[in-house]
MOPAC internal coordinates of N, CA, C and O (Angstrom, degrees):
PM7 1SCF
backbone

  N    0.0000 0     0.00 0     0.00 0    0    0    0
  C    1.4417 1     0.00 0     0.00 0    1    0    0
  C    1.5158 1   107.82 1     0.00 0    2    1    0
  O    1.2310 1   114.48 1   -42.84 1    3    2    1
  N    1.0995 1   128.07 1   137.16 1    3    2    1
  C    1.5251 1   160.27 1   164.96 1    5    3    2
  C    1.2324 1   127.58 1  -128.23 1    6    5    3
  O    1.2310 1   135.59 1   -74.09 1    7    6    5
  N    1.9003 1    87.43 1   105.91 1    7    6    5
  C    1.5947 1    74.86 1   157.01 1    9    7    6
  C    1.4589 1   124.49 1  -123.40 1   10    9    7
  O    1.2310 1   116.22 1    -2.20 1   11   10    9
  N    1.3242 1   124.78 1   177.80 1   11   10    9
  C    1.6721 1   141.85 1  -128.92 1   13   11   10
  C    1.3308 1    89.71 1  -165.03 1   14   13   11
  O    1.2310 1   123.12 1   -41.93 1   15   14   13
  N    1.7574 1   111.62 1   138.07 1   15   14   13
  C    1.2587 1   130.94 1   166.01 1   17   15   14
  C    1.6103 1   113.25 1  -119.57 1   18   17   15
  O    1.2310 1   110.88 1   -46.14 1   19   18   17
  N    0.9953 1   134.75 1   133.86 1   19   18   17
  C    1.6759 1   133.84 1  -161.67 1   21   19   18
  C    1.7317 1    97.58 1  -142.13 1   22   21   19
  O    1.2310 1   121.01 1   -61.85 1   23   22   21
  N    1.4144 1   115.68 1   118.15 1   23   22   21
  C    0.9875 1   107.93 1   163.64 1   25   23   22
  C    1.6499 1   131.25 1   -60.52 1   26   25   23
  O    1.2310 1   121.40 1   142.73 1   27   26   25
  N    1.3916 1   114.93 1   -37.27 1   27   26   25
  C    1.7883 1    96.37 1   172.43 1   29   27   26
  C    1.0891 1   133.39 1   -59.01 1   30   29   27
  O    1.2310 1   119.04 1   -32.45 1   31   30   29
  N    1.8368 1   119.44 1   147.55 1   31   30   29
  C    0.8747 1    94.94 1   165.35 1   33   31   30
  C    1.5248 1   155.10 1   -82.52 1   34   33   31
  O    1.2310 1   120.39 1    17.34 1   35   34   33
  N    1.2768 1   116.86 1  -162.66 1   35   34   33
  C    1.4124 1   116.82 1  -171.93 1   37   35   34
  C    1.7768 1   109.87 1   -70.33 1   38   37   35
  O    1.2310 1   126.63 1   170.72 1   39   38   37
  N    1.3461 1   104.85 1    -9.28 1   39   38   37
  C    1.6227 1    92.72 1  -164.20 1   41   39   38
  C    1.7526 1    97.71 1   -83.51 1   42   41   39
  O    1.2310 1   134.44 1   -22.34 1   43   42   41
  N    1.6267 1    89.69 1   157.66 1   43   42   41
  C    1.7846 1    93.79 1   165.13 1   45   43   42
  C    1.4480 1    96.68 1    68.39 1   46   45   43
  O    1.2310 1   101.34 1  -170.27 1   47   46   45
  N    0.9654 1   151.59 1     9.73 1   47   46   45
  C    1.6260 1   150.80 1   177.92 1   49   47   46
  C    1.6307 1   111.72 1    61.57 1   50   49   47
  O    1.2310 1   136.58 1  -140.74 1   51   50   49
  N    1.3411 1    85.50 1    39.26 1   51   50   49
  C    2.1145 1    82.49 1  -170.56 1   53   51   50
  C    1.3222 1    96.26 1   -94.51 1   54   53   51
  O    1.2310 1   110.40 1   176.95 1   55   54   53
  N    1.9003 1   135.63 1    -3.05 1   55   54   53
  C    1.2813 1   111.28 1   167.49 1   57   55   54
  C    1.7323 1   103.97 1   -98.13 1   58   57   55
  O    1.2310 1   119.08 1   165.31 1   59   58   57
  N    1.6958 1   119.35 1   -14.69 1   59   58   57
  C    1.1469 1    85.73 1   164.36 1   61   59   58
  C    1.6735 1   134.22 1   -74.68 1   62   61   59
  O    1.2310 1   121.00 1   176.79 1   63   62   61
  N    1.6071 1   115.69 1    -3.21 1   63   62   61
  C    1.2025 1   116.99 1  -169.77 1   65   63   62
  C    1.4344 1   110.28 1   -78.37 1   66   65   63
  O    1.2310 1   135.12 1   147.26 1   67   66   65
  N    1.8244 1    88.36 1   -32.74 1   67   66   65
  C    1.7487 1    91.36 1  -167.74 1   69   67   66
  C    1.8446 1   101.76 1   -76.34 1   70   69   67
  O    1.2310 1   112.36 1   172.09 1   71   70   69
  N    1.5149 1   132.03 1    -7.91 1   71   70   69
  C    1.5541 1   129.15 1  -169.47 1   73   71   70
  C    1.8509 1    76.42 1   -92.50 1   74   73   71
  O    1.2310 1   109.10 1   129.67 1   75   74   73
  N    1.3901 1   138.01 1   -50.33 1   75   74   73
  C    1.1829 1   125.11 1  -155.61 1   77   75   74
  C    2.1284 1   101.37 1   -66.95 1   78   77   75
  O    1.2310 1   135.21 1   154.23 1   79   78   77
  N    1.1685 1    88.18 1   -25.77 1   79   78   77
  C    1.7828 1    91.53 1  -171.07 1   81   79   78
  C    1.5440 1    93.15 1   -65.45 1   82   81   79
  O    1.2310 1   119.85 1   116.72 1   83   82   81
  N    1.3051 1   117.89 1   -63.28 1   83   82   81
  C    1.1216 1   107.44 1  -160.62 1   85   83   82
  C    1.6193 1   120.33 1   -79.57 1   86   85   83
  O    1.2310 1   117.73 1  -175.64 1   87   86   85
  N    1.5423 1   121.93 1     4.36 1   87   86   85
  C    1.1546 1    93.36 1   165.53 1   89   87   86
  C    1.1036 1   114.43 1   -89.98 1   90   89   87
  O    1.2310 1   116.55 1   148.92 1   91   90   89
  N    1.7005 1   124.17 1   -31.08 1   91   90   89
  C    1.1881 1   136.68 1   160.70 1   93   91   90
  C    1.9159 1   120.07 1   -24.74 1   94   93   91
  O    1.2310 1   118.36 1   122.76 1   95   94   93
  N    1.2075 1   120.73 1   -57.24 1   95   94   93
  C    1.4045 1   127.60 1   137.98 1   97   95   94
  C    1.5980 1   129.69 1   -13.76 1   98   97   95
  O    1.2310 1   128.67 1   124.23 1   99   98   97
  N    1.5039 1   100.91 1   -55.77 1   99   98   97
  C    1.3740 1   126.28 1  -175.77 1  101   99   98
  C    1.5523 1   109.48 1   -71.99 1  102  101   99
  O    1.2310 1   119.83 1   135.48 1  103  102  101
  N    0.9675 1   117.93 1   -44.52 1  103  102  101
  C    1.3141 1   141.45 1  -175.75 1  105  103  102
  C    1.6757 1   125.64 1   -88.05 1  106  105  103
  O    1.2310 1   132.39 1   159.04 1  107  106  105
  N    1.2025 1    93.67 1   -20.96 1  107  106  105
  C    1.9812 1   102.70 1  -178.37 1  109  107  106
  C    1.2930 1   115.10 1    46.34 1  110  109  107
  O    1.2310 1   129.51 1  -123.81 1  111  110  109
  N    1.6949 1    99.28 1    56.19 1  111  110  109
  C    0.7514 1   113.92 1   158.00 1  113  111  110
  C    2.1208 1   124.18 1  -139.09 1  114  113  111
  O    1.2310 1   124.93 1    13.48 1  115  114  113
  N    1.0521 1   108.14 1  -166.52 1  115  114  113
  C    1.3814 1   121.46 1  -169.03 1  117  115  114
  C    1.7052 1   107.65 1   -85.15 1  118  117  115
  O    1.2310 1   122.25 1   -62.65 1  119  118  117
  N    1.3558 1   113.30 1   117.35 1  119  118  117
  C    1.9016 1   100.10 1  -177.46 1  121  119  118
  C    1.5373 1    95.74 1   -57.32 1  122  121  119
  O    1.2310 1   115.69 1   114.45 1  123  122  121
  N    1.1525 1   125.79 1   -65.55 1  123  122  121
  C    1.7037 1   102.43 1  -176.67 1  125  123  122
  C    1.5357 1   139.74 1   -40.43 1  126  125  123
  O    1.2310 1   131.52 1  -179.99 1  127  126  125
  N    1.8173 1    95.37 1     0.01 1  127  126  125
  C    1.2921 1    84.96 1   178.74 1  129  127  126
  C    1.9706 1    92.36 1  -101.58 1  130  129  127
  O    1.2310 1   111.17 1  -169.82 1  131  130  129
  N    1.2198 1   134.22 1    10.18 1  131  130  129
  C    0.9993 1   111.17 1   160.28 1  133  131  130
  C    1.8541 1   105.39 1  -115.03 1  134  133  131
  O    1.2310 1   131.26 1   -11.59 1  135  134  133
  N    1.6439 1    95.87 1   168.41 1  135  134  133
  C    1.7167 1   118.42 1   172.34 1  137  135  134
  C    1.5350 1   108.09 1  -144.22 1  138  137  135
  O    1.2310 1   128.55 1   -48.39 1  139  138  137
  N    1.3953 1   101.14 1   131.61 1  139  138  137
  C    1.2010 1   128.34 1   140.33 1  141  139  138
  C    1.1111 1   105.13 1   -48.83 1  142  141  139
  O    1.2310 1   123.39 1   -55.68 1  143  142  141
  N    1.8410 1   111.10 1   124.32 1  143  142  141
  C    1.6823 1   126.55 1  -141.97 1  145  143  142
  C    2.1133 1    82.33 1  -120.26 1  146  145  143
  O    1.2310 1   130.08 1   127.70 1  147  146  145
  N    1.6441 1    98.16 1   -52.30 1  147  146  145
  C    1.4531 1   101.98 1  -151.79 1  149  147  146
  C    1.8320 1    94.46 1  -153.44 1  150  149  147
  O    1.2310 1   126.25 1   -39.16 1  151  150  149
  N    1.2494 1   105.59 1   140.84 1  151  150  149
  C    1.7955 1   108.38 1  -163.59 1  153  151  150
  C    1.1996 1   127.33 1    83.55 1  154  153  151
  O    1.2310 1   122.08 1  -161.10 1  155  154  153
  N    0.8866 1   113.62 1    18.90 1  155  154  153
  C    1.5971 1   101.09 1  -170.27 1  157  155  154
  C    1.6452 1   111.38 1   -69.97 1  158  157  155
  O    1.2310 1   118.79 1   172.28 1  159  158  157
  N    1.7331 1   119.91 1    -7.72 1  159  158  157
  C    1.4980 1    99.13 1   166.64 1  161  159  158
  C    1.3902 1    89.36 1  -132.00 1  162  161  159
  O    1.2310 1   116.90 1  -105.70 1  163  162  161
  N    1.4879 1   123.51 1    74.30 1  163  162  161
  C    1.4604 1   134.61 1   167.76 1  165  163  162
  C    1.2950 1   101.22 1  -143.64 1  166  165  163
  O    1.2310 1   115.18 1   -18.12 1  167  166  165
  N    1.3214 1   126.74 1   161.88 1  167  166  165
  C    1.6107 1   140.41 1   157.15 1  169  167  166
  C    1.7228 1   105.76 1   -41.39 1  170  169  167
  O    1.2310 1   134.15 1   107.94 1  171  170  169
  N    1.3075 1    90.24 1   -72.06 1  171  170  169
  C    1.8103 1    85.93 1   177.74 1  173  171  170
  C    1.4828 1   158.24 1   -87.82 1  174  173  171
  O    1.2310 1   101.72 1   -70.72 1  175  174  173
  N    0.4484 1   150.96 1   109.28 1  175  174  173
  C    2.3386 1   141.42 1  -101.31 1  177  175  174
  C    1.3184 1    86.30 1  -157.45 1  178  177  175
  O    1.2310 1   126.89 1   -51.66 1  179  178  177
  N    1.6916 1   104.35 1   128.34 1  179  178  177
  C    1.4948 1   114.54 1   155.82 1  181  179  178
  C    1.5590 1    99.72 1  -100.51 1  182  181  179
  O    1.2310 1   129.15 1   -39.69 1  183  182  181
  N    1.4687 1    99.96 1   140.31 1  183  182  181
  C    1.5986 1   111.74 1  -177.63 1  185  183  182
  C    1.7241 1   109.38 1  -117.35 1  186  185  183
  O    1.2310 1   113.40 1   -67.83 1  187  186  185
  N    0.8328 1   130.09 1   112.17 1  187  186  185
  C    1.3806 1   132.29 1   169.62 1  189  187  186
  C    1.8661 1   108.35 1   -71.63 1  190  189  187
  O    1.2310 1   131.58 1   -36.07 1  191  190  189
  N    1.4472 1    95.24 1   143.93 1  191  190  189
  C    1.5169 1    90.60 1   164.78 1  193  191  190
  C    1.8712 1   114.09 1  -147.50 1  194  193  191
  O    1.2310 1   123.84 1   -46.31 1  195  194  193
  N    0.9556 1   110.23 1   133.69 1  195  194  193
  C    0.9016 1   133.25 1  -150.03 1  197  195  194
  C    1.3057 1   109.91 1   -91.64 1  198  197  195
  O    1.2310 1   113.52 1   -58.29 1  199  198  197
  N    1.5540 1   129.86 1   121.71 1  199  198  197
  C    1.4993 1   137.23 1  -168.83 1  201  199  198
  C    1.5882 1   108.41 1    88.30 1  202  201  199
  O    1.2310 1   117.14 1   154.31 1  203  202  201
  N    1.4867 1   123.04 1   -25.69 1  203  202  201
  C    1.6029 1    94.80 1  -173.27 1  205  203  202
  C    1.7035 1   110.24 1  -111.13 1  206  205  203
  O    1.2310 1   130.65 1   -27.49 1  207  206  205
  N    0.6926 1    97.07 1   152.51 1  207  206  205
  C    1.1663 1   106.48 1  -165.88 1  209  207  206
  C    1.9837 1   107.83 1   -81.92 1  210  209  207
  O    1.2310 1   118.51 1   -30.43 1  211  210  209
  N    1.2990 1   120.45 1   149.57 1  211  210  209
  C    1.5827 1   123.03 1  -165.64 1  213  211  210
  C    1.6225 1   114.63 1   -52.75 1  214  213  211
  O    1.2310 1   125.33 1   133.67 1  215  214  213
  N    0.9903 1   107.36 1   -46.33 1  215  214  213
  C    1.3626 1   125.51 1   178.70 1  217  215  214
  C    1.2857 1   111.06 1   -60.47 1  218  217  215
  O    1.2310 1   109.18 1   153.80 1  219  218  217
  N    1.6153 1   137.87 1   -26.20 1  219  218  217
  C    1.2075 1   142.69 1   174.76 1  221  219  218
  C    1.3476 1    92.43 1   -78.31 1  222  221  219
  O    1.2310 1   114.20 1   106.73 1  223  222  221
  N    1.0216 1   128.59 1   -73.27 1  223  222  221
  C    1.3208 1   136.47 1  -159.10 1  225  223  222
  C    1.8110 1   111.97 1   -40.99 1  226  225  223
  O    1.2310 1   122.73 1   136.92 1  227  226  225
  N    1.3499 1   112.38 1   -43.08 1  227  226  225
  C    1.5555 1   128.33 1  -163.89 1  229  227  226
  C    1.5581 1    79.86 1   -82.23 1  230  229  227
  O    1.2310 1   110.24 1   138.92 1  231  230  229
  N    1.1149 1   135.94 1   -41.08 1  231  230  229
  C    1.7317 1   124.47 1  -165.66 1  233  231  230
  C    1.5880 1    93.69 1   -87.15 1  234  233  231
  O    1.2310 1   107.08 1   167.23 1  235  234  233
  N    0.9239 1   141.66 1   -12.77 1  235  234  233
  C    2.0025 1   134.13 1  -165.50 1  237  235  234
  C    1.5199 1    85.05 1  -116.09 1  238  237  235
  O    1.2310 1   110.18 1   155.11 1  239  238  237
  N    1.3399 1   136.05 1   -24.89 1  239  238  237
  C    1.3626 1   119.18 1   173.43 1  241  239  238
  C    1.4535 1   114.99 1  -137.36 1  242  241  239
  O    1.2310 1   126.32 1   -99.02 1  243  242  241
  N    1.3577 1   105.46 1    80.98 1  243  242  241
  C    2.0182 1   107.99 1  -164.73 1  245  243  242
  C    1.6875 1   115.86 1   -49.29 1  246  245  243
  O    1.2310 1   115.84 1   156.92 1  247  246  245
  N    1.2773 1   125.51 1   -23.08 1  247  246  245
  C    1.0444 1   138.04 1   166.39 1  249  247  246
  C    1.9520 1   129.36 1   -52.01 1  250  249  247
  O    1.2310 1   128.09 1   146.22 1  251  250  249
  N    1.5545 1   102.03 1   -33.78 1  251  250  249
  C    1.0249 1   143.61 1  -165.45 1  253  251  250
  C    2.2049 1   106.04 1   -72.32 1  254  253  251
  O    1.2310 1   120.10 1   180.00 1  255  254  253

């Protein structure tokens, strides 16, 4: 679990784009390689990402 604060807002999906930008950022990787799995109009969102493997992820985001 992670959490992330994004200033846009929620309307029009511009805060989920801006949480997908930045983990994508976080990750060095491509926003298309992640999706919003589950939440996408709730506070809390499972995001899938695509190509890295779990163990990368927990070391590029220790929080994670």
């Amino acid at each position: 679990r992670l959490k992330v604060r994004v200033s846009a807002p929620p309307e029009g999906g511009r805060a989920n784009d801006a949480i997908v930008a930045l983990l994508a950022r976080a990750l060095c990787v491509k926003a298309r390689d992640l999706e919003i799995v589950a939440g996408r109009s709730s506070a809390e969102k499972s995001v899938r990402v695509i190509g890295v493997d779990e163990g990368v992820v927990r070391r590029m985001i220790p929080s994670a």
